[in-house]
C-alpha positions as CSV (number, residue, x, y, z in Angstrom):
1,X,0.0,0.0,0.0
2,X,3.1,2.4,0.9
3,X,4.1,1.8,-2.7
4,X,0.5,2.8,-4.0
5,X,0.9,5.8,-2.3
6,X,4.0,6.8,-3.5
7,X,2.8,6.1,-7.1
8,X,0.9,8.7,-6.5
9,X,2.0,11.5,-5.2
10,X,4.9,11.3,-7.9
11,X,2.0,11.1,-10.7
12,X,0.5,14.1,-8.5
13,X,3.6,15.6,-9.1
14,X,4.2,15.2,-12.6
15,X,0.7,16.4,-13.2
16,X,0.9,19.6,-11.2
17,X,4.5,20.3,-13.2
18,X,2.5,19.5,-16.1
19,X,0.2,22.5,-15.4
20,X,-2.6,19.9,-14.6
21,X,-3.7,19.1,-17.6
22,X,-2.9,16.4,-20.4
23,X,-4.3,16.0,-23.7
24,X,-2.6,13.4,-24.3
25,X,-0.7,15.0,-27.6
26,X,2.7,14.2,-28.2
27,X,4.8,17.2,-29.0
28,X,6.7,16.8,-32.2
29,X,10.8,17.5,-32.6
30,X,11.3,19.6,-35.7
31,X,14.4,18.1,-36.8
32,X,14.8,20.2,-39.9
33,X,15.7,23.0,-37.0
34,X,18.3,20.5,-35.4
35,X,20.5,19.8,-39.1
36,X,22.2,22.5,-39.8
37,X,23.1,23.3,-36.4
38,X,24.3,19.6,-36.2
39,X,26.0,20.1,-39.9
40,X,27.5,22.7,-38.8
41,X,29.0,21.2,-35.1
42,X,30.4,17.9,-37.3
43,X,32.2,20.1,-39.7
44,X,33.9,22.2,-36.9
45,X,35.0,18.6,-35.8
46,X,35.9,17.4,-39.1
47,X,38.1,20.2,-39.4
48,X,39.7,20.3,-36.3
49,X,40.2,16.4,-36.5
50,X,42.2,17.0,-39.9
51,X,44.2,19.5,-38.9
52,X,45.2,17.3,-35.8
53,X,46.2,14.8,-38.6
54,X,48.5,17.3,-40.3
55,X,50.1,18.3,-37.6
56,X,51.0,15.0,-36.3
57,X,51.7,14.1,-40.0
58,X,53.8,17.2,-40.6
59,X,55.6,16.2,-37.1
60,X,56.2,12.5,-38.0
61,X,57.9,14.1,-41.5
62,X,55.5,12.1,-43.0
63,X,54.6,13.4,-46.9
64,X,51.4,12.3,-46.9
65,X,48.7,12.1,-49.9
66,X,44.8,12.7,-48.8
67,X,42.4,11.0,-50.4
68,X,39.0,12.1,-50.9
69,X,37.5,11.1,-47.7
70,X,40.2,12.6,-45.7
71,X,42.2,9.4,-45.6
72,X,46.1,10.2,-45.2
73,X,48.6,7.8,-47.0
74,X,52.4,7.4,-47.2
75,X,53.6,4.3,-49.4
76,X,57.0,4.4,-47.7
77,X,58.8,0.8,-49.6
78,X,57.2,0.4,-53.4
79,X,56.1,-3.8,-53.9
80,X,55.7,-5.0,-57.6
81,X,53.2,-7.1,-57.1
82,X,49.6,-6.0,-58.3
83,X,47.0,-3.4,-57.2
84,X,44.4,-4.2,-54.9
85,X,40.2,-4.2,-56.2
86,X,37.5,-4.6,-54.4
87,X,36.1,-8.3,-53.7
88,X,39.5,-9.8,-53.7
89,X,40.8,-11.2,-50.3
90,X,44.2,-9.0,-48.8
91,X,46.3,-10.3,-46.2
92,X,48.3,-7.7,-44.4
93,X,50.8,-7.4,-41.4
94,X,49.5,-4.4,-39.4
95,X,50.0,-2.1,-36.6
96,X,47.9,0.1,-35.1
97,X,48.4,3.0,-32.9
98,X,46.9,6.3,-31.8
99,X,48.5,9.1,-32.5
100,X,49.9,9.6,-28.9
101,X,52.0,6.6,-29.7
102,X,49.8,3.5,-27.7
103,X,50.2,0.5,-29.8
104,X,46.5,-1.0,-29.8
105,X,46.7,-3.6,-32.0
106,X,49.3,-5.6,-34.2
107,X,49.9,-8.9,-35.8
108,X,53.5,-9.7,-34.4
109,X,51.3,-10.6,-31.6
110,X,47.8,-12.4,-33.9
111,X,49.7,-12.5,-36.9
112,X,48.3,-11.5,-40.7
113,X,44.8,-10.4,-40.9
114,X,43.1,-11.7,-44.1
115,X,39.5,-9.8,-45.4
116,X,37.8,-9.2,-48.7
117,X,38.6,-6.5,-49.9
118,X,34.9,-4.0,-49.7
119,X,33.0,-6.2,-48.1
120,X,34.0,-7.9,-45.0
121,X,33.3,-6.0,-41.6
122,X,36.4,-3.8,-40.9
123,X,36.9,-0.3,-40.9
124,X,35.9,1.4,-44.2
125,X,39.2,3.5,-44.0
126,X,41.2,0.2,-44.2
127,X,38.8,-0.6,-47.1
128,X,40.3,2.1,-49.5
129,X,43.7,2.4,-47.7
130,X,44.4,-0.8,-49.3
131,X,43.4,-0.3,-52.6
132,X,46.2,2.4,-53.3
133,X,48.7,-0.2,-52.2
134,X,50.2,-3.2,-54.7
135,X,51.4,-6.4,-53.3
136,X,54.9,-5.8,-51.7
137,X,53.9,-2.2,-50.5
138,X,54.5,-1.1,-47.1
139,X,52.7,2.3,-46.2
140,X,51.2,4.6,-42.9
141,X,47.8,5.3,-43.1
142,X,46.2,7.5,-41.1
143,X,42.6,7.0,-40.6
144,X,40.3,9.9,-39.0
145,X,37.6,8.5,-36.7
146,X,34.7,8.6,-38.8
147,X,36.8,5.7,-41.2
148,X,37.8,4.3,-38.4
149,X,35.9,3.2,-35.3
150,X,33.6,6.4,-35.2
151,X,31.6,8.0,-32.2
152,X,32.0,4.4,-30.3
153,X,35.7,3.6,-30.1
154,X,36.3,-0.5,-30.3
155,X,35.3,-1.3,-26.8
156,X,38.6,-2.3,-25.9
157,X,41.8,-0.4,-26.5
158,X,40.6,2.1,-29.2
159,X,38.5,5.1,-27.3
160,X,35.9,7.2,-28.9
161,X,36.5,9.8,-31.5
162,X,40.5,8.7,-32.0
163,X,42.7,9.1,-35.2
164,X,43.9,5.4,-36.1
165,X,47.3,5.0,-37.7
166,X,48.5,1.6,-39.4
167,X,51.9,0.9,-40.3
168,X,50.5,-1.7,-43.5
169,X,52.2,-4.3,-45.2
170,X,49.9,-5.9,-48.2
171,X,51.6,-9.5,-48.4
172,X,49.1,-10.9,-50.7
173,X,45.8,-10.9,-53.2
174,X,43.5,-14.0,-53.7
């Protein structure tokens, strides 16, 4: 009965905040007033994310191509093997780090990492890093969070919102 009670005077409560009176309507979010404020929040990010990148880049004395989607390369020992395309299977050795240095992730320790090349589930920046390499290459790629592992981090040793670098070997097509 104590718990009846409780009930309500909360629902009492809520009502009287309420003004009294429901009618039940549920108020609509204009979300066309929310995009362009949101727009222009993720392009201040954007920006300030790449510039981060340079800098780090520019610090490293890394000469770095950007790709279309922000993507920063360096093919730093030429292979003569053949290009990667899309749908064929890559095997790399890997390393990645943040950009403060932390080693997250690298296959001296899991070894080579084997995925089709724009389809399996791995971050879309590794998608199109790969296909400016050719078997034999060796390159740094720098990935901004949003081809990386985005708004979530991995769960485990890559946080939220980070810059992803690999140190990329392609060893072989299929």
């Amino acid at each position: 009965m104590k718990l009846f009670g409780f009930f309500s005077v909360l629902v009492g409560v809520q009502l009287a905040s309420c003004g009294g009176k429901s009618d039940g309507a549920v108020k609509k979010v204009n979300y066309d007033s929310l995009r362009e404020p949101l727009i222009k929040a993720n392009k201040f990010y954007v920006k300030k994310e790449s510039d981060e990148i340079d800098q780090y880049a520019r610090f490293k004395g890394w000469d770095m191509t950007v790709s279309g989607t922000g993507l920063r390369y360096m093919i730093y020992k030429h292979g003569e093997g053949s290009v990667a395309k899309a749908g064929q299977q890559a095997k790399i050795n890997y390393k990645v780090s943040l950009m403060d240095g932390r080693v997250c992730y690298s296959s001296d320790k899991t070894g080579p990492k084997s995925f089709t090349i724009g389809e399996d589930h791995i971050e879309s920046g590794l998608h199109e890093a790969i296909t400016y390499l050719r078997v034999g290459d060796k390159a740094i790629v720098i990935l901004p969070s949003f081809l990386a592992f985005g708004l979530a981090g991995d769960g485990d040793k890559i946080p939220p919102h980070a810059s992803v670098v690999y140190d990329l070997e392609l060893i072989a097509l299929h």
